[in-house]
TILO-632440 format. One record per residue: residue number from 0; x, y, z of N, C-alpha, C in turn. Coordinates in pm, 1 decimal. Layout:
REM TILO-632440
VEXDREN   nr       n_x       n_y       n_z      ca_x      ca_y      ca_z       c_x       c_y       c_z
VEXDREN  NUM         X         Y         Z         X         Y         Z         X         Y         Z
...
***
This chain:
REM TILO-632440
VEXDREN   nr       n_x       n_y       n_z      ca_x      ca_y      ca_z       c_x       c_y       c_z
VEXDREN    0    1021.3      66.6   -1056.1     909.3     103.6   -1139.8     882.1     253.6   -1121.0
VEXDREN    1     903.3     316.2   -1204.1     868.4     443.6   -1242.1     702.8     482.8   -1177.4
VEXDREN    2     715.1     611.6   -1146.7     544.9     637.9   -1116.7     426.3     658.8   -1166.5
VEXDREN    3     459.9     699.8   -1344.4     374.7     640.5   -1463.0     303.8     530.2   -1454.1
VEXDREN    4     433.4     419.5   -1461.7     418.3     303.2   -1446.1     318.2     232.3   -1344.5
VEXDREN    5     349.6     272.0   -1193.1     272.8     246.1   -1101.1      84.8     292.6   -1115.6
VEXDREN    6     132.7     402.7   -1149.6     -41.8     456.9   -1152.9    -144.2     410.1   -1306.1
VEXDREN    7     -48.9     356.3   -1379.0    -110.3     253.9   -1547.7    -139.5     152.8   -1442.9
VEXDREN    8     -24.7      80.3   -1368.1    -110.7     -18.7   -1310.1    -217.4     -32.2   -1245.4
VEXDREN    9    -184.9      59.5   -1135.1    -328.6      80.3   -1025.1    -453.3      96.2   -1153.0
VEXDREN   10    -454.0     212.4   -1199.6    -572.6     222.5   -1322.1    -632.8     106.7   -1356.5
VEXDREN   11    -518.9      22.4   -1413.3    -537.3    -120.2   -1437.7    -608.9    -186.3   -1343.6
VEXDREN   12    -559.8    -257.4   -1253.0    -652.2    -245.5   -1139.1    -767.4    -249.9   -1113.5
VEXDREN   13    -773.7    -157.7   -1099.4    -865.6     -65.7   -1077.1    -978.7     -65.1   -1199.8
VEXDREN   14    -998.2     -81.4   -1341.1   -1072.0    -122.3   -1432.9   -1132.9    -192.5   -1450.4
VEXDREN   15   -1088.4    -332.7   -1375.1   -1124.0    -460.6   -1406.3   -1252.5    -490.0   -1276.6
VEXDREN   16   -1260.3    -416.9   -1203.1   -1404.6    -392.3   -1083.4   -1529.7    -372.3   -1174.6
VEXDREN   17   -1622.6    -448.7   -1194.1   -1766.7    -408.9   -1220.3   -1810.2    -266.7   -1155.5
VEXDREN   18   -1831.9    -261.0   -1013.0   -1908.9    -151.3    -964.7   -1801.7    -108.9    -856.9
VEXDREN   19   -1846.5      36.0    -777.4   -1791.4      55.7    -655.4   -1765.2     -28.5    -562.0
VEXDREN   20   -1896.4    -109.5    -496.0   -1848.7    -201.0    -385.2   -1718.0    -297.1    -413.9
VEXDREN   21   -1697.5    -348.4    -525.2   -1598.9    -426.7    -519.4   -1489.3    -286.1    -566.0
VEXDREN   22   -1470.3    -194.6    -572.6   -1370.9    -145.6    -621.2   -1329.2     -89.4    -442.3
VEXDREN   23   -1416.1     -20.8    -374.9   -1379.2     -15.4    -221.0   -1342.9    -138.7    -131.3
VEXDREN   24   -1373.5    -251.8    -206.4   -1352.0    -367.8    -116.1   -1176.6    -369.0    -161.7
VEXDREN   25   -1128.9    -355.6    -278.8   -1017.3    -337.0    -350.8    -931.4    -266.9    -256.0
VEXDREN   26    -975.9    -139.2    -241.4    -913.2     -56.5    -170.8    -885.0     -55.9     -32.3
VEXDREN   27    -961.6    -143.2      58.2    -987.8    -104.3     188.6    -907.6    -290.0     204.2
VEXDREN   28    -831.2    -348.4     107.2    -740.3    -475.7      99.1    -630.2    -443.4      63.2
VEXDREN   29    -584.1    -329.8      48.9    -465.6    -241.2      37.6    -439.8    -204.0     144.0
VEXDREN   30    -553.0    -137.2     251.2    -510.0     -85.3     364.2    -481.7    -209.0     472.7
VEXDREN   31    -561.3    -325.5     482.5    -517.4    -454.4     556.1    -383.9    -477.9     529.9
VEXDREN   32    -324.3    -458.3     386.6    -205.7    -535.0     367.8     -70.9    -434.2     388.3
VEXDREN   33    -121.7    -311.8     465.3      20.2    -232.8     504.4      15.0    -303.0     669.8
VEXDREN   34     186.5    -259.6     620.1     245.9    -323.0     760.1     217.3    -209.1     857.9
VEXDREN   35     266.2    -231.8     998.3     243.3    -214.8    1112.6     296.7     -55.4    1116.2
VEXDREN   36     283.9      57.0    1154.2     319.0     188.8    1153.9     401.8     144.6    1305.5
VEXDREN   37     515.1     162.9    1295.8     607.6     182.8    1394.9     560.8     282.0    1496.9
VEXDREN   38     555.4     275.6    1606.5     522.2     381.7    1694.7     544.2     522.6    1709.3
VEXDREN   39     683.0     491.1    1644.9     786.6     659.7    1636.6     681.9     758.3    1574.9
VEXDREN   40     602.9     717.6    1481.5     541.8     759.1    1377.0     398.7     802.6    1427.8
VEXDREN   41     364.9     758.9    1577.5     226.0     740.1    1572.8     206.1     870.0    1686.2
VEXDREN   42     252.0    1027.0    1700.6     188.6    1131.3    1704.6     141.2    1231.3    1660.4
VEXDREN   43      98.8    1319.9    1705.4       6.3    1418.3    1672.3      87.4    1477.2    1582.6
VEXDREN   44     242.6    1494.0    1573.4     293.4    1617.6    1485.6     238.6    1481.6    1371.3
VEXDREN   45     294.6    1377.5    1353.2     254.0    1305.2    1256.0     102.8    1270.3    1194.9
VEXDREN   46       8.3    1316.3    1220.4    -149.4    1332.8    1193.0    -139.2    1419.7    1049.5
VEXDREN   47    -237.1    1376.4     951.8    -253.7    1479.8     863.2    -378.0    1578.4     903.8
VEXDREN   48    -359.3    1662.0     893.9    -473.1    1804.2     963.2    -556.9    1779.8     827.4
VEXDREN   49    -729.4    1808.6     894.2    -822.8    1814.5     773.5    -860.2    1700.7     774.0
VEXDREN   50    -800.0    1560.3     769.5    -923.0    1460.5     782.3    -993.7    1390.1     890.1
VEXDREN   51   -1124.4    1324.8     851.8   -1238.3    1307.1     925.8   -1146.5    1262.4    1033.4
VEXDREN   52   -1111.8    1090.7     963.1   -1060.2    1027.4    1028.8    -944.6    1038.9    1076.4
VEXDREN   53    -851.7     985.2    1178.0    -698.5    1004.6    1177.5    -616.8     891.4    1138.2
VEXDREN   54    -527.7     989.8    1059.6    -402.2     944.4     952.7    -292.9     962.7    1045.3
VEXDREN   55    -213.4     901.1     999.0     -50.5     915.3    1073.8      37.6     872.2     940.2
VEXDREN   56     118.4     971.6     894.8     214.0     931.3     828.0     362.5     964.6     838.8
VEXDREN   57     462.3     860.5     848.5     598.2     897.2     859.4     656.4     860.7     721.7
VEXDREN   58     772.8     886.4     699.8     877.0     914.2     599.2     981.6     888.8     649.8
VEXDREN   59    1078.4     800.3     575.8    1228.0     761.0     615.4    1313.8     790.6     500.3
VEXDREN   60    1394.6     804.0     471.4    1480.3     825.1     333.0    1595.5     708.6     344.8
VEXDREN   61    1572.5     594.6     218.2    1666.9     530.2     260.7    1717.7     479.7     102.3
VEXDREN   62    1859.6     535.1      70.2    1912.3     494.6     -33.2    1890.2     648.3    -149.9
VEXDREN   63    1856.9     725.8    -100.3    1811.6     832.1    -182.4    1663.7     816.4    -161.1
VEXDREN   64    1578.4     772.2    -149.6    1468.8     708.8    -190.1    1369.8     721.0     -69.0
VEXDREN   65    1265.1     795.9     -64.1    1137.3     809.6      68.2    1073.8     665.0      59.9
VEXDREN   66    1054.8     627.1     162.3     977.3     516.7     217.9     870.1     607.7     301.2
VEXDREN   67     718.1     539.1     255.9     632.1     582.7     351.4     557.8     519.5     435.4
VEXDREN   68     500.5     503.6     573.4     442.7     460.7     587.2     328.4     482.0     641.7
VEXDREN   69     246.3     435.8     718.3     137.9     507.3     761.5       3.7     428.7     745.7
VEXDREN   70     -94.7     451.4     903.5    -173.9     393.9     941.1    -315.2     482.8     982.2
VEXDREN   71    -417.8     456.2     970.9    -515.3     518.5    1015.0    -652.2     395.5    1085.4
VEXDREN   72    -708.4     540.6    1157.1    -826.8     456.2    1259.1    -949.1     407.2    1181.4
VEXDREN   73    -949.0     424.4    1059.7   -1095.8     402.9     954.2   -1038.1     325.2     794.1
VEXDREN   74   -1104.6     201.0     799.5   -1053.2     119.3     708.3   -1015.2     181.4     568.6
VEXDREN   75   -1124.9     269.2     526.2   -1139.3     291.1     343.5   -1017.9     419.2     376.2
VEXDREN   76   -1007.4     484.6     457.8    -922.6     606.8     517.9    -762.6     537.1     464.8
VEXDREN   77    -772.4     426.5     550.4    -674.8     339.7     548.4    -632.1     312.0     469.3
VEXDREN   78    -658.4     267.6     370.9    -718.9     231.0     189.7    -635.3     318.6     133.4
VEXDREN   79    -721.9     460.1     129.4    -667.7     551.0      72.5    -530.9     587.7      61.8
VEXDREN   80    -486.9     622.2     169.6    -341.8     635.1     219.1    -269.3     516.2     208.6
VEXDREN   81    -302.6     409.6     105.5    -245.7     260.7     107.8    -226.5     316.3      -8.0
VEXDREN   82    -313.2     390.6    -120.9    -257.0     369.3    -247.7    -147.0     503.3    -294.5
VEXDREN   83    -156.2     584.6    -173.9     -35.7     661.3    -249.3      69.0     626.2    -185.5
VEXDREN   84     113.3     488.6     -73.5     163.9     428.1     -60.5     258.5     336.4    -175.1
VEXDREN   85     128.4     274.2    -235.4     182.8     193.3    -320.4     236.1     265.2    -445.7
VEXDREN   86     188.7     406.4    -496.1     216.7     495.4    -612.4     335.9     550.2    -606.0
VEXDREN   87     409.8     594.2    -482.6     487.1     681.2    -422.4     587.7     652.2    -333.4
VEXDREN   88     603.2     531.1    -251.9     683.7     461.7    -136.9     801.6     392.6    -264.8
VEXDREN   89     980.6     437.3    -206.6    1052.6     358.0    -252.6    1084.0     477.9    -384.5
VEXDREN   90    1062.0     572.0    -433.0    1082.4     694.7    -528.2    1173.0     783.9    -458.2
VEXDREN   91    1222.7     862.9    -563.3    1324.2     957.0    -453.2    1222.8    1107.9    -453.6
VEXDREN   92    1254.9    1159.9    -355.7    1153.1    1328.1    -353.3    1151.8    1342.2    -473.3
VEXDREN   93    1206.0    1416.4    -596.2    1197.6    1466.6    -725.6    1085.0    1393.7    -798.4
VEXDREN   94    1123.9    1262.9    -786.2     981.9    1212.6    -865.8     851.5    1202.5    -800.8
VEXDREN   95     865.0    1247.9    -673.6     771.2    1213.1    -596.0     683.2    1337.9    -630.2
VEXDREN   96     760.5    1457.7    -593.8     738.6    1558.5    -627.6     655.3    1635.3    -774.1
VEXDREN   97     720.8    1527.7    -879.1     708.8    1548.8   -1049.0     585.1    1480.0   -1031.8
VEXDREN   98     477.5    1378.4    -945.8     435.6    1305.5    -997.2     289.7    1350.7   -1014.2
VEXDREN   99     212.5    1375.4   -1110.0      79.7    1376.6   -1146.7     -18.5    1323.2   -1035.1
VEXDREN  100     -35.1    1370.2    -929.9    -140.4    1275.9    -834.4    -294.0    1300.8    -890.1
VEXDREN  101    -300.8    1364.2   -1008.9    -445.0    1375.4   -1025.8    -431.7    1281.8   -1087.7
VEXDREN  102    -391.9    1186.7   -1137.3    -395.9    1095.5   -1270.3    -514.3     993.3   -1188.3
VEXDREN  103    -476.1     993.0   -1055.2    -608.0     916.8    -965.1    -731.2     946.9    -991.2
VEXDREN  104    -733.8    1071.4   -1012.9    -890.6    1122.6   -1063.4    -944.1     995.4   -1155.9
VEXDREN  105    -845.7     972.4   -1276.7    -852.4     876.0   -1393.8   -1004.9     722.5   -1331.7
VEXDREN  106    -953.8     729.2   -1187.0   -1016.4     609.0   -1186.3   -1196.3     643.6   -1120.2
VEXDREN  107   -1233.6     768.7   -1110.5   -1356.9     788.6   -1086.6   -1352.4     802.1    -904.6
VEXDREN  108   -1265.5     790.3    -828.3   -1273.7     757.1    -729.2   -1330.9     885.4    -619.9
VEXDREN  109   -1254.1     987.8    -655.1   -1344.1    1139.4    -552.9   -1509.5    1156.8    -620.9
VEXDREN  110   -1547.0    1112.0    -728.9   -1650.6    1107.2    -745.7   -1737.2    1024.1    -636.8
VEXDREN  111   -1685.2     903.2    -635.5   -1749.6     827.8    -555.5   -1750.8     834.4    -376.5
VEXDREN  112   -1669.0     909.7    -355.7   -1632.7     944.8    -213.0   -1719.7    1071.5    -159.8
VEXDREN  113   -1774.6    1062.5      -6.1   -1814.6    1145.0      43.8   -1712.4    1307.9      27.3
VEXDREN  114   -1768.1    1377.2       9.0   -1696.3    1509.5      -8.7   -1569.0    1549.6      99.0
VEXDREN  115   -1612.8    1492.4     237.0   -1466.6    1527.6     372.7   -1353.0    1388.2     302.0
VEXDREN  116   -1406.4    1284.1     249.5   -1327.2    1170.3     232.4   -1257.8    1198.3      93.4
VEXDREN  117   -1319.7    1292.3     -23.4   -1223.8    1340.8    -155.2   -1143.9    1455.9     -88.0
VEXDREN  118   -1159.8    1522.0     -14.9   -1082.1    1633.8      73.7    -975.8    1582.0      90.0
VEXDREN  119    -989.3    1480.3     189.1    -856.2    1445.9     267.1    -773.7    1326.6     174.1
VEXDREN  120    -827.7    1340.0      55.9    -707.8    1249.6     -89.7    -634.8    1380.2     -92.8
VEXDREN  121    -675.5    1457.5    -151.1    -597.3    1577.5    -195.3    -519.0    1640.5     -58.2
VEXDREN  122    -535.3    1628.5      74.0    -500.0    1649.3     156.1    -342.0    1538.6     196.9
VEXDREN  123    -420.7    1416.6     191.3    -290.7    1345.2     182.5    -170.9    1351.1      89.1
VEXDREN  124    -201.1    1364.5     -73.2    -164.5    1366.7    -178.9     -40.7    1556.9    -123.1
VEXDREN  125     -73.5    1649.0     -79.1     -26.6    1726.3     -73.2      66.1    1735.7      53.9
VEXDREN  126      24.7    1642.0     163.3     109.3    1648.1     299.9     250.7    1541.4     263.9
VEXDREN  127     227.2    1425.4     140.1     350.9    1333.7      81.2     399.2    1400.2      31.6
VEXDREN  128     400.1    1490.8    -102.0     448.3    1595.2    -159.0     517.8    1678.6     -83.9
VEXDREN  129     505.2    1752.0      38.0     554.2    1829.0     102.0     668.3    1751.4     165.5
VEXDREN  130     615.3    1636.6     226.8     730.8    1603.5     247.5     875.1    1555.3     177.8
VEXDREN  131     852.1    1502.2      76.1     922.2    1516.2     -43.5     986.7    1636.8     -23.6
VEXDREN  132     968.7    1725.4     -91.2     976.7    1877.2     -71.4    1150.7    1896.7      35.5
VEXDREN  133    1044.8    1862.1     152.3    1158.9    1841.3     270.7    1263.7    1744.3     243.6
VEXDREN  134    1306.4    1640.9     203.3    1371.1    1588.0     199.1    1417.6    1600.8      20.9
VEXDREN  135    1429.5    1691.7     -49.7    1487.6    1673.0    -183.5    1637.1    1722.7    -151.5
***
């Protein structure tokens, strides 16, 4: 699935929530349902700098194709970094790279987020990208 594709869905998704609380409850059931961050993955060079909470994200390249994964100490944190998981994990760098991460804006969501917590989207959104970057 293309990354168009992925982020029509999430949108999708993501539409069908009445209000915020159920749309964070949405999100923070994304972050329950990532698997386990391998240990290799779980130091400091691996931290994204800038957010509240701490993130850990690794990158594997397998088949042409970045796999991401990654765990954090704060559920909705968690969340977050679950959905450019799900937007972006399994793509090769180029598209990863090509891909529109504002299209997330689409769903109202940095609106609704404390100002350090819309920071560190765009923070994450730019530390996947980079890595991409590295591996094209």
């Amino acid at each position: 699935m293309s990354y168009d594709e992925r982020i029509e869905a999430l949108l999708d998704d993501m539409s069908i929530f009445e209000d915020w609380t159920e749309k964070y409850e949405f999100i923070i059931s994304l972050g329950r349902k990532l698997p386990a961050l391998p240990d290799k993955y779980r130091k400091n060079t691996n931290l994204i700098k800038g957010c509240q909470s701490r993130v850990w994200v690794g990158t594997e390249m397998k088949d042409g194709k970045m796999q991401i994964m990654a765990d954090s100490d704060s559920l909705i944190t968690k969340g977050l970094i679950a959905l450019f998981i799900r937007l972006l994990s399994g793509l090769t760098p180029a598209e990863i790279q090509a891909a529109n991460l504002h299209r997330l804006d689409e769903c109202g969501l940095k609106e609704h987020l404390a100002s350090t917590r819309a920071n560190a989207l765009s923070t994450m959104a730019a530390t996947i990208q980079k890595a991409a970057a590295a591996n094209a």
